[in-house]
PyMOL Python script that loads the backbone (N, CA, C, O; Angstrom):
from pymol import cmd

cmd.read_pdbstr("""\
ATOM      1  N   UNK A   1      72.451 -50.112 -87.460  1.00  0.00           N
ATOM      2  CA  UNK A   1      71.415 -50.365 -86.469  1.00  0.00           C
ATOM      3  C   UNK A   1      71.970 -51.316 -85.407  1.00  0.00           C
ATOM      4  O   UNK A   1      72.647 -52.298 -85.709  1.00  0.00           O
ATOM      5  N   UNK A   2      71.542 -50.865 -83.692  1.00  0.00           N
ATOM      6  CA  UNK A   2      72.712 -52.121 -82.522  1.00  0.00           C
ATOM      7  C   UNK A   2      71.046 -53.423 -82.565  1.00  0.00           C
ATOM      8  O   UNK A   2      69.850 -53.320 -82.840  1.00  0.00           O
ATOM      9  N   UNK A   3      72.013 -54.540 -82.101  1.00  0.00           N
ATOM     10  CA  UNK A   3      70.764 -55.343 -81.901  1.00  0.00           C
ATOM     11  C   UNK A   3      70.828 -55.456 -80.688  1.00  0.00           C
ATOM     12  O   UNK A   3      71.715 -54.826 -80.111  1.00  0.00           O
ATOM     13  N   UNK A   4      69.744 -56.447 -79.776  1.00  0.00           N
ATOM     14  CA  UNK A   4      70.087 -56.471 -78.449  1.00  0.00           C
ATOM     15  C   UNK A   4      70.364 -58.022 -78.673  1.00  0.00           C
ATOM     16  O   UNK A   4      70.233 -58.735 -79.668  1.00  0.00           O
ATOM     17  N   UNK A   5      70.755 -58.252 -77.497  1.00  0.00           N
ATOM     18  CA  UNK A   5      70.793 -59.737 -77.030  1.00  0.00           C
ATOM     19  C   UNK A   5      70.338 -59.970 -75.430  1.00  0.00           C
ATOM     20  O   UNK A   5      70.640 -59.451 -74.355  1.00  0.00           O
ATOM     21  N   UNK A   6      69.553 -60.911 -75.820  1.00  0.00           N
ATOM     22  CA  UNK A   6      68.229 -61.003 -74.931  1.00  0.00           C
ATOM     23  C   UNK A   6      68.313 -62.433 -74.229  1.00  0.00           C
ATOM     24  O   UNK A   6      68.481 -63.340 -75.045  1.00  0.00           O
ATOM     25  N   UNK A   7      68.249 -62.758 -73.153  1.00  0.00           N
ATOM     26  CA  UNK A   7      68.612 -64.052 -72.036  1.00  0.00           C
ATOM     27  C   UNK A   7      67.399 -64.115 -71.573  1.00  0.00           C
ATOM     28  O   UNK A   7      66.740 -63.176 -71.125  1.00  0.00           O
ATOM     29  N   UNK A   8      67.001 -65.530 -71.701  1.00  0.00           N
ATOM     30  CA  UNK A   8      65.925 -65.725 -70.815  1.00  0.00           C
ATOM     31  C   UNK A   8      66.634 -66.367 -69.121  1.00  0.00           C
ATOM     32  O   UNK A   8      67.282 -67.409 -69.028  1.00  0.00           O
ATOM     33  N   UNK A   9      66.266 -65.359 -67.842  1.00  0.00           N
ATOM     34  CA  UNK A   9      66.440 -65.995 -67.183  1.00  0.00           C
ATOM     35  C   UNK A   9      65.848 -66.592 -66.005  1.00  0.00           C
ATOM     36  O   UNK A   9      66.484 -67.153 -65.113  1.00  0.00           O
ATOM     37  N   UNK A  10      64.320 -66.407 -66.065  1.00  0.00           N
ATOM     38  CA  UNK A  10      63.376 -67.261 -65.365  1.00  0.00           C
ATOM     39  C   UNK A  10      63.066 -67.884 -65.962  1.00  0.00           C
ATOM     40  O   UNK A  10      63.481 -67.860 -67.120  1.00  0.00           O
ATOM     41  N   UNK A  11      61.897 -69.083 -65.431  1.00  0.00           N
ATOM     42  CA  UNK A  11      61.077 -69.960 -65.817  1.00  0.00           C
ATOM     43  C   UNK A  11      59.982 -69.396 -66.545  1.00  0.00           C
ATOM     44  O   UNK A  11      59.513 -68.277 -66.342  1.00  0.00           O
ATOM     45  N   UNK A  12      59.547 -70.327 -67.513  1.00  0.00           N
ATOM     46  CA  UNK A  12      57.916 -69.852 -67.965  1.00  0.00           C
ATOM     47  C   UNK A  12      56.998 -70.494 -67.459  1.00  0.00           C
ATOM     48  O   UNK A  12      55.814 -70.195 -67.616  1.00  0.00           O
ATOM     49  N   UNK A  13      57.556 -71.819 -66.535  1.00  0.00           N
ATOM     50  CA  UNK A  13      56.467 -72.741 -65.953  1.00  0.00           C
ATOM     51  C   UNK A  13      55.545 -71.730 -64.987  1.00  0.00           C
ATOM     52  O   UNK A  13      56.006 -70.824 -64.293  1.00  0.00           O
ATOM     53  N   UNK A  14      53.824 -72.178 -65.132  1.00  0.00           N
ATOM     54  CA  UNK A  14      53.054 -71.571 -64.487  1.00  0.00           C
ATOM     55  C   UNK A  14      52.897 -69.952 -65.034  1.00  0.00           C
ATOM     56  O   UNK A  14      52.251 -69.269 -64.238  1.00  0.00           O
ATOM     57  N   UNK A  15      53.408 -69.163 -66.341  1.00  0.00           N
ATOM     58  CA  UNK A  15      53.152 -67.674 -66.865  1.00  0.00           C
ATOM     59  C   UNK A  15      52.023 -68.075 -67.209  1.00  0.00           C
ATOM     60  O   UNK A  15      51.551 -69.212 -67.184  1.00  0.00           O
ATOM     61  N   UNK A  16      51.411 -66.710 -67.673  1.00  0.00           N
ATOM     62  CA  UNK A  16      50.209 -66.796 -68.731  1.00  0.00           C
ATOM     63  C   UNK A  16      50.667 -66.928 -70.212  1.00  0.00           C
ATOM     64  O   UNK A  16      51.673 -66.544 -70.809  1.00  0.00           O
ATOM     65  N   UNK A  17      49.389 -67.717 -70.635  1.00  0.00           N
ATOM     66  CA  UNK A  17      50.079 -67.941 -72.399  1.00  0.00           C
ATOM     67  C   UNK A  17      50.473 -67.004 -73.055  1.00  0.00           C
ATOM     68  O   UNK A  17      51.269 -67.202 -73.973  1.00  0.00           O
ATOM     69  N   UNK A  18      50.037 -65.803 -72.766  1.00  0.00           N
ATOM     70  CA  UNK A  18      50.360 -64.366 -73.918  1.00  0.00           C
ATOM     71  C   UNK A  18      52.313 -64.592 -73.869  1.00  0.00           C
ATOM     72  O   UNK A  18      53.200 -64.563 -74.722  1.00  0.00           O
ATOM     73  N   UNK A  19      52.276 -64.748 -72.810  1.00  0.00           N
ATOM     74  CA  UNK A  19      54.136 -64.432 -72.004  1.00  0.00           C
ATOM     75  C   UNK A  19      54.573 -65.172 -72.708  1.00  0.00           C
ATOM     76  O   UNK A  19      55.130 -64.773 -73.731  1.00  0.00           O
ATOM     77  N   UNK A  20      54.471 -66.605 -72.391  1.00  0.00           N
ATOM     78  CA  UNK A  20      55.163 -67.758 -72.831  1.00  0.00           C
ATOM     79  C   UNK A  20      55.078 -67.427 -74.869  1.00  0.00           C
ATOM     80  O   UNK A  20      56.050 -67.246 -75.602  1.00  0.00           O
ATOM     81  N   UNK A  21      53.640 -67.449 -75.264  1.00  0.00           N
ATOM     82  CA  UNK A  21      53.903 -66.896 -76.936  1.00  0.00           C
ATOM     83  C   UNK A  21      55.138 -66.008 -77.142  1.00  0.00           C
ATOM     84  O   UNK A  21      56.042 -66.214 -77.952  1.00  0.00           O
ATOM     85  N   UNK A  22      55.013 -64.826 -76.143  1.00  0.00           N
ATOM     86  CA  UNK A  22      55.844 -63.906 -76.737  1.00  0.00           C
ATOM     87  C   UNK A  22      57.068 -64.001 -76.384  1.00  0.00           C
ATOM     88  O   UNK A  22      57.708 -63.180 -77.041  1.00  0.00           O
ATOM     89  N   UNK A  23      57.719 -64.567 -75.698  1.00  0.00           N
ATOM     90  CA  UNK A  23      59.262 -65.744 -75.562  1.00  0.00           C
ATOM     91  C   UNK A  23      59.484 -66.368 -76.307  1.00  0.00           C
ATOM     92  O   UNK A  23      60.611 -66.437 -76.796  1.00  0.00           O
ATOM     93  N   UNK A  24      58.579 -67.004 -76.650  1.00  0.00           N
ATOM     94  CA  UNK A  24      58.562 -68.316 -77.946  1.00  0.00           C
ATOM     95  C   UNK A  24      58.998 -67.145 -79.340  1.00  0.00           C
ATOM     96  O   UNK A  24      60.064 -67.128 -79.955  1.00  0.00           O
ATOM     97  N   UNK A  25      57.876 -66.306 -79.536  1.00  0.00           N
ATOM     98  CA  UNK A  25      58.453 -65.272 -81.046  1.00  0.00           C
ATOM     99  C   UNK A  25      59.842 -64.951 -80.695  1.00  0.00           C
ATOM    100  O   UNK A  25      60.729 -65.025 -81.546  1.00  0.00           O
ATOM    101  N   UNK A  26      60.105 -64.550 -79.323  1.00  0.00           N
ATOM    102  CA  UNK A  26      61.568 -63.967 -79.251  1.00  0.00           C
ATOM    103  C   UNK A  26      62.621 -65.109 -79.743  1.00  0.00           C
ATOM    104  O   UNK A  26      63.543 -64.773 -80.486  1.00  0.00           O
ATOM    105  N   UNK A  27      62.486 -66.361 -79.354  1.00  0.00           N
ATOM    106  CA  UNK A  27      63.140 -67.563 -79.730  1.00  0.00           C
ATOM    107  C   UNK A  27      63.822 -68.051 -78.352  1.00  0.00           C
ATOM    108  O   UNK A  27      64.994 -68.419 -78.416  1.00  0.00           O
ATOM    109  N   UNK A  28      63.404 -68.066 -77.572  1.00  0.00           N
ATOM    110  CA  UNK A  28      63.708 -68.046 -76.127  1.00  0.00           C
ATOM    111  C   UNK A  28      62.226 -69.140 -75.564  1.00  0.00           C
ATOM    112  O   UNK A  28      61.013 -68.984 -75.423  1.00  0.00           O
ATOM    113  N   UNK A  29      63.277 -70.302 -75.375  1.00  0.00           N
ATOM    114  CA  UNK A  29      62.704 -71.458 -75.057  1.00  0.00           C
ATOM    115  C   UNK A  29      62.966 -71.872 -73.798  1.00  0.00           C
ATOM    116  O   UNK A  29      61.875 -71.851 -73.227  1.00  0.00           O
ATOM    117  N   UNK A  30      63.767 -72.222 -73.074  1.00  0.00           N
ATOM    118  CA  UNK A  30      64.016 -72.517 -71.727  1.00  0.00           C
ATOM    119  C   UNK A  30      64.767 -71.796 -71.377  1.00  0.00           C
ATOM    120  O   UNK A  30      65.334 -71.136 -72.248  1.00  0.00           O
ATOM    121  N   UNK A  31      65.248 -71.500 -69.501  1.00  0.00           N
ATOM    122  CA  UNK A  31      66.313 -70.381 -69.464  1.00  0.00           C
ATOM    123  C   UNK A  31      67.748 -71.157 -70.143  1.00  0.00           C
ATOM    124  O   UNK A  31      68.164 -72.214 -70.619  1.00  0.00           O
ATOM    125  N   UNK A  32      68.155 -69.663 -69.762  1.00  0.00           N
ATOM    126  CA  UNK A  32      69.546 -69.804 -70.715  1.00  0.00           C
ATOM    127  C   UNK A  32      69.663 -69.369 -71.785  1.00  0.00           C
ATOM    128  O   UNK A  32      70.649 -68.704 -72.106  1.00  0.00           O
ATOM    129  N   UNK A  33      68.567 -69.675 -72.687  1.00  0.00           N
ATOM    130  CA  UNK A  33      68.304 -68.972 -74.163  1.00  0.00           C
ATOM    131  C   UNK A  33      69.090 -68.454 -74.430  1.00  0.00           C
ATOM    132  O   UNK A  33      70.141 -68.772 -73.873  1.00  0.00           O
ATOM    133  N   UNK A  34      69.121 -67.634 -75.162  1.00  0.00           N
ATOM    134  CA  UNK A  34      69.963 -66.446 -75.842  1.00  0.00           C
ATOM    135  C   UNK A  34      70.026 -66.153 -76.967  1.00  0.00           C
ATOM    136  O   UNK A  34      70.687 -67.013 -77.549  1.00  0.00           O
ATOM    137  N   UNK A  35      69.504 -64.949 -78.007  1.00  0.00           N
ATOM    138  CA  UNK A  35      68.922 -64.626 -78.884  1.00  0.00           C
ATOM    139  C   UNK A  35      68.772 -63.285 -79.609  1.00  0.00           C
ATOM    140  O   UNK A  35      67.884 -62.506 -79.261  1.00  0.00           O
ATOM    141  N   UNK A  36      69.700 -62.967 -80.707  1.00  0.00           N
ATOM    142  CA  UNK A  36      70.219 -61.522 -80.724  1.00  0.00           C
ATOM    143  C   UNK A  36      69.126 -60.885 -81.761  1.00  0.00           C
ATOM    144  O   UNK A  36      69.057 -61.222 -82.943  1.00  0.00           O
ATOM    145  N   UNK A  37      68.217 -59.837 -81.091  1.00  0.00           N
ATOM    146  CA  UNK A  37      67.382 -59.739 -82.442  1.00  0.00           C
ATOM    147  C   UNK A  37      67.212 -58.076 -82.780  1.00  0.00           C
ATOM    148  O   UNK A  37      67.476 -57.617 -81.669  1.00  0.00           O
ATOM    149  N   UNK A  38      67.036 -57.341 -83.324  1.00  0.00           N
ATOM    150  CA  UNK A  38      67.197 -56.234 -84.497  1.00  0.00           C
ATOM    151  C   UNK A  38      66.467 -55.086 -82.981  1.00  0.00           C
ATOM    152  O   UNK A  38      65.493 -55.394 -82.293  1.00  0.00           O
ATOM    153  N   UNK A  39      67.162 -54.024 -82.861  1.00  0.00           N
ATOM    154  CA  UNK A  39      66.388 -52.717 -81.771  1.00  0.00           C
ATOM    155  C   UNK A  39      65.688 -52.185 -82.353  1.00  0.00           C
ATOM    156  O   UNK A  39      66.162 -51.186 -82.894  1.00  0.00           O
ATOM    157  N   UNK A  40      63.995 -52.507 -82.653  1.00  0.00           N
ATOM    158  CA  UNK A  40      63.280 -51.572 -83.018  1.00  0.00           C
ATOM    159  C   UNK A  40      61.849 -52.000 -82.199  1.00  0.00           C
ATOM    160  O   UNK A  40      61.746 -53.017 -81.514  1.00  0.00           O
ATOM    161  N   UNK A  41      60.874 -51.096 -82.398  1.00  0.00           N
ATOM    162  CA  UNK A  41      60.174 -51.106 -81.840  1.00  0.00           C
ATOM    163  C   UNK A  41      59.047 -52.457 -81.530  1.00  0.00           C
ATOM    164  O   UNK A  41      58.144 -52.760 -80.751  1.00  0.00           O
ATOM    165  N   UNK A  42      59.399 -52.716 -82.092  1.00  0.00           N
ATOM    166  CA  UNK A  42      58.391 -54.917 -82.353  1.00  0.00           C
ATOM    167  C   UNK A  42      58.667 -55.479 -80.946  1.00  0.00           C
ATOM    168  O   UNK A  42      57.946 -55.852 -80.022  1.00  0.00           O
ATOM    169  N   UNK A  43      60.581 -55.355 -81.235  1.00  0.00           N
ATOM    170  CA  UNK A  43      61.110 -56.027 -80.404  1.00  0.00           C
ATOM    171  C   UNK A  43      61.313 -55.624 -78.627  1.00  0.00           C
ATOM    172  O   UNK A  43      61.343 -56.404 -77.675  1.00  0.00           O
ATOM    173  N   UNK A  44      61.449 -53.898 -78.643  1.00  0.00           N
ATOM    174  CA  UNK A  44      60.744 -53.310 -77.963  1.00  0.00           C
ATOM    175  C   UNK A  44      59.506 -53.330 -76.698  1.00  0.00           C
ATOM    176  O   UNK A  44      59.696 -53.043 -75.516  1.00  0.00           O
ATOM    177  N   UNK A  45      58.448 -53.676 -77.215  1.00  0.00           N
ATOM    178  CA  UNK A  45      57.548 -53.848 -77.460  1.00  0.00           C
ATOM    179  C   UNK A  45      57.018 -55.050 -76.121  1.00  0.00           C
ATOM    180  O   UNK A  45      56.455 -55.114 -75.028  1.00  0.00           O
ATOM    181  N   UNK A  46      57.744 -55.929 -77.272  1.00  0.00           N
ATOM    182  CA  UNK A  46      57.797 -57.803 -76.398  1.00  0.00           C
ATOM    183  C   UNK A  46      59.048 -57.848 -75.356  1.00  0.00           C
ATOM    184  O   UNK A  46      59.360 -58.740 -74.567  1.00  0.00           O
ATOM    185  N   UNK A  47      59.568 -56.780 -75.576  1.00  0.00           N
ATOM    186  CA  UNK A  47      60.463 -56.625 -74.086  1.00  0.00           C
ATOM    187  C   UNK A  47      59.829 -56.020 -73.142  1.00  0.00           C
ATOM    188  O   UNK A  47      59.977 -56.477 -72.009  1.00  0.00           O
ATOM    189  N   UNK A  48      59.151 -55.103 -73.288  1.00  0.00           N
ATOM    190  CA  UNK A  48      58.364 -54.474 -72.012  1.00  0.00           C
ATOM    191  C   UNK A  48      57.526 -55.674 -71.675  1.00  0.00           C
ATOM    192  O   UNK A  48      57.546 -56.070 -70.510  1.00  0.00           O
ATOM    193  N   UNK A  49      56.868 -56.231 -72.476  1.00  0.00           N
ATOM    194  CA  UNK A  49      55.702 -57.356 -71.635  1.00  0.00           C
ATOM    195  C   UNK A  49      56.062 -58.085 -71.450  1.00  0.00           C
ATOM    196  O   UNK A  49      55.174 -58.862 -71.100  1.00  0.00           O
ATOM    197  N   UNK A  50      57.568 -58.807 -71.403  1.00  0.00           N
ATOM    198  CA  UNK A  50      57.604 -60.089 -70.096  1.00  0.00           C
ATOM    199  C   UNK A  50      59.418 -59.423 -69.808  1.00  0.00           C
ATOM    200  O   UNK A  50      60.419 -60.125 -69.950  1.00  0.00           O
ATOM    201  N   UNK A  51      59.426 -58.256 -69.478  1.00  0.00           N
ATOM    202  CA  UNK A  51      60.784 -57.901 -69.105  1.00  0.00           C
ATOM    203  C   UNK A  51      61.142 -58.399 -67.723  1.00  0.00           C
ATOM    204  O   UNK A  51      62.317 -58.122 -67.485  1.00  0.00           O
ATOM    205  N   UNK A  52      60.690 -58.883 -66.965  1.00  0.00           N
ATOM    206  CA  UNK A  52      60.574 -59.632 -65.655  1.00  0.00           C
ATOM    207  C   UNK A  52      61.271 -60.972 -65.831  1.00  0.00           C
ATOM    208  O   UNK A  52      61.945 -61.469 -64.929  1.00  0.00           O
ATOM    209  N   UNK A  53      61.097 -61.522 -66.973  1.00  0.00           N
ATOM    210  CA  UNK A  53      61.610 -62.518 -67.306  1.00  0.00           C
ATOM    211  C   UNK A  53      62.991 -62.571 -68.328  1.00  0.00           C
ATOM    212  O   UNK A  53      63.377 -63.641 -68.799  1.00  0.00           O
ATOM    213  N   UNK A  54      63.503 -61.603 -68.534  1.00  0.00           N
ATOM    214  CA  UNK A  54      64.947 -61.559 -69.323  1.00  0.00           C
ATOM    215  C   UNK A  54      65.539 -60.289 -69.208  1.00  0.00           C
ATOM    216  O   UNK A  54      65.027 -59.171 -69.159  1.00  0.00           O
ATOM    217  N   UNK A  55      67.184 -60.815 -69.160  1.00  0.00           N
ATOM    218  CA  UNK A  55      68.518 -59.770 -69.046  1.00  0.00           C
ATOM    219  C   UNK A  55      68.352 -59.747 -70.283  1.00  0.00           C
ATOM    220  O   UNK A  55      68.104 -60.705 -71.015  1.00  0.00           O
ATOM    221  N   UNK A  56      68.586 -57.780 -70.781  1.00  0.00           N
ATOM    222  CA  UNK A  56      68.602 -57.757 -72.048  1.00  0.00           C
ATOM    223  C   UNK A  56      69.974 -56.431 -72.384  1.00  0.00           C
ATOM    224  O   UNK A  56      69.895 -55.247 -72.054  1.00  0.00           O
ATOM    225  N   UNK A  57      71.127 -57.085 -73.102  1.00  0.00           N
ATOM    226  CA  UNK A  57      72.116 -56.417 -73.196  1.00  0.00           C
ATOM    227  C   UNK A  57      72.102 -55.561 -74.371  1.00  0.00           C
ATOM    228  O   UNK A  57      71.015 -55.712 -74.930  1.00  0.00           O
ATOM    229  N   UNK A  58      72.600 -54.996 -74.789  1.00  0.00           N
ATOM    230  CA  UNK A  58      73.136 -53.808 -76.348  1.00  0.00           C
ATOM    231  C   UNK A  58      74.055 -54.194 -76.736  1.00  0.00           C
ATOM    232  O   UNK A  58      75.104 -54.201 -76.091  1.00  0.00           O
ATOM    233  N   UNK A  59      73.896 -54.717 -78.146  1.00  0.00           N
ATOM    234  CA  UNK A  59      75.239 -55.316 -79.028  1.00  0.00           C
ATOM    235  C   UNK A  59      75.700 -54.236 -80.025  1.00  0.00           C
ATOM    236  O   UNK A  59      74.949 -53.354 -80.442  1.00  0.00           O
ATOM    237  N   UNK A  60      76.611 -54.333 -80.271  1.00  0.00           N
ATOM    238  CA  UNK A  60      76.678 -53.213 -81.633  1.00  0.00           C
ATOM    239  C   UNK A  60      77.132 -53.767 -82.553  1.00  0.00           C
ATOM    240  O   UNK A  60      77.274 -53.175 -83.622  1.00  0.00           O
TER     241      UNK A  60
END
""", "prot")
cmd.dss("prot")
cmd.show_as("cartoon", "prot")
cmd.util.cbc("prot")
cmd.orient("prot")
């Protein structure tokens, strides 16, 4: 299974809370982050709803 690895690279100052929660589950706390987590649909998921806010690469 590839995982991705996921960069936060905007701000969360001023998002709505749903956003900022679902950064926080990703483990992506301030920019810069960086956080390699499993390609399935969860993760998916919480990438479409704040994809505005993170580069997200394919690891294998």
């Amino acid at each position: 299974m590839a995982n991705l690895k996921i960069k936060l690279v905007k701000s969360l100052n001023g998002r709505l809370e749903k956003h900022i929660a679902t950064a926080n589950s990703l483990g992506l706390r301030r920019i810069g982050h960086e956080t390699v987590q499993p390609d399935n649909e969860q993760t998916r998921g919480k990438i479409a709803k704040i994809g505005y806010l993170l580069q997200v690469t394919e690891e294998k």
